[in-house]
C-alpha positions, 0 to 999 in steps of 0.5 A: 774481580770486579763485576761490571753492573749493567744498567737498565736500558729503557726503550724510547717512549712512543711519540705516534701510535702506528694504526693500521689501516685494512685494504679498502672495501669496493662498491659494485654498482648496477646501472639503469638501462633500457634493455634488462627487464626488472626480473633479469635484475632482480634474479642476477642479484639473486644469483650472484650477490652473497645473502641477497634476499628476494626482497631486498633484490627487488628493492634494489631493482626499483633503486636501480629503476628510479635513481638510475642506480645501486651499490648492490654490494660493498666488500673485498676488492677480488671478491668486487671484481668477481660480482662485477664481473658475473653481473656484467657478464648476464648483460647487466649495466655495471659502473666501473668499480669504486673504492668505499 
């Protein structure tokens, strides 16, 4: 009986290296306005945005007063939409969402 000897077989060599790439990050923006008061800002900041500080909503709140704006948050685009929202919500000016 003759036995078959099989070969070795050997996967093609990889020409590019597939990178994934994540989904992209959105920035919530607050716009200037002459209607919201520097502490209705600065404590929806508070409210809404995750780990926001009192400092660093103050902070913001004087970007927002003396540039005419600030990315307040950057992250996931559902968890964007909801900040957005809630902020826009309390009356706040908001610039429609971008990508980072």
């Amino acid at each position: 009986m003759i036995q078959a000897v099989a070969s070795p077989t050997q996967a093609p060599e990889k020409t590019k290296e597939t990178q994934r790439t994540g989904y992209p990050d959105y920035k919530v923006i607050v716009l200037n306005d002459d209607v919201n008061t520097f502490q209705h800002v600065a404590n929806c900041l508070m409210k809404y945005i995750p780990d926001m500080t009192e400092d660093r909503a103050w902070r913001l709140t004087e970007q927002v007063h003396n540039e005419g704006q600030a990315i307040v948050w950057v992250g996931p685009q559902e968890a964007a939409e909801l900040y957005h929202q809630q902020l826009r919500r309390e009356g706040l000016t908001m610039a429609p969402l971008e990508k980072a």
